[in-house]
N, C-alpha and C positions, 0 to 999 in steps of 0.2 A: 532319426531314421536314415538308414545309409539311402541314400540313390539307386534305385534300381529300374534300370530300363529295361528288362524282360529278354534281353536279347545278346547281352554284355557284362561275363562276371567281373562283381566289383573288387577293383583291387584296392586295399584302403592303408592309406598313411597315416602311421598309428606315433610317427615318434618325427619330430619336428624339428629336430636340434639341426640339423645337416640340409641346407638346402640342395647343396652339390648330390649331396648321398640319392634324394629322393629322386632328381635328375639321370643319376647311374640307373638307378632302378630305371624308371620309363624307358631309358636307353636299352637296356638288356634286355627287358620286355618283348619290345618292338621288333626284335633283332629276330627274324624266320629265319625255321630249321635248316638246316641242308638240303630239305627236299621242300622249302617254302610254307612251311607249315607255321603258322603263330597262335598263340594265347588271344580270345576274343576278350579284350576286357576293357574297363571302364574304370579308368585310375578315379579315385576319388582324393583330392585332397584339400581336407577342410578342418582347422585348427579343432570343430568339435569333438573332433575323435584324438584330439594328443592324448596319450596314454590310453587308449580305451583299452578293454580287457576283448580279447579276439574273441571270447565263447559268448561271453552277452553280446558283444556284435553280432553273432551268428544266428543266435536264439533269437535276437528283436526281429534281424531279414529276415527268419523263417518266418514268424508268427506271422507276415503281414504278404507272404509271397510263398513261390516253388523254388527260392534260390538253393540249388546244386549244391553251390562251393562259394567259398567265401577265398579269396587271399587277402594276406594281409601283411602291410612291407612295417613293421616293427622295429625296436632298437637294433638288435643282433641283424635284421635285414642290411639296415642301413649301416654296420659298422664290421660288417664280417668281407673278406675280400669277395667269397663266393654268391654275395649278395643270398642267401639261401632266404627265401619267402617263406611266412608260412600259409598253409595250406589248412582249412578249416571244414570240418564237416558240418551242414547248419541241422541238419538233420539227428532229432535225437536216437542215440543215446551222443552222438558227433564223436569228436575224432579231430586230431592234427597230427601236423606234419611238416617238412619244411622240403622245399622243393628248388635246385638251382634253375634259374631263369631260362636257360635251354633246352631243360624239359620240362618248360612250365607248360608249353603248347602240347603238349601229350595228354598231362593231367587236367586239364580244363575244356580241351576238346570233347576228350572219352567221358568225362564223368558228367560235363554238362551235353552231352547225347546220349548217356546213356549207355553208351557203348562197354564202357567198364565202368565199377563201382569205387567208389573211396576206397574201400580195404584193397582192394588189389594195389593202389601205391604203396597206403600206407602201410603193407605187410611187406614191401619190396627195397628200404631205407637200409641206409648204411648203417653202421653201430653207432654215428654220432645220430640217427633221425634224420638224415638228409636225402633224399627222394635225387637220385643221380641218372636213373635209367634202369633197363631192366636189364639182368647181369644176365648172360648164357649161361 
């Protein structure tokens, strides 16, 4: 069962290989917007989840809670230079997406308030599925 403290989406490290990597991650994380805005969340990392599949991650938190969103820092998180997260809907029918670190405080803010819903990112990704911001 992922950790969830009701208050802080969980971000989960899912690929172990890169100690450094996962380090980057927390780091760019942490790093508030321009107008000081950050990602509330609640790194997890716990060798149970090496390899885990992100949609059974998503589907166990749901069953057992209200969680929003799920992140989750994966192979490709940790070995792409964009660090791109992915971004998980727990909610069925769910939904993913991968989000660079800089507007990861956008997406986790709004959709864990409420304020906007998953499809609104993930209808707004680049051709590669990368969640960059919202284009004018």
């Amino acid at each position: 069962m992922i950790p969830i403290d009701g208050e802080r989406t969980p971000l989960v490290r899912t690929d172990f290989s890169d100690d450094h990597a996962w380090e980057s991650v927390i780091d760019a994380v942490s790093k508030p917007s321009v107008h000081g805005f950050l990602a509330n969340l609640n790194p997890v990392n716990d060798h149970r989840y090496d390899n885990a599949d992100p949609v059974e991650l998503a589907k166990k938190a749901n069953s057992s809670t209200d969680l929003t969103l799920l992140i989750v820092a994966d192979s490709r998180t940790m070995s792409e230079p964009q660090i791109p997260l992915l971004c998980v809907d727990p909610i069925p029918p769910g939904g993913q997406f991968r989000c660079i670190p800089a507007e990861l405080w956008g997406v986790e803010n709004n959709v864990s308030l409420a304020n906007m819903d998953f499809g609104e990112f993930a209808s707004a990704v680049d051709a590669d599925g990368v969640f960059r911001g919202f284009k004018d």
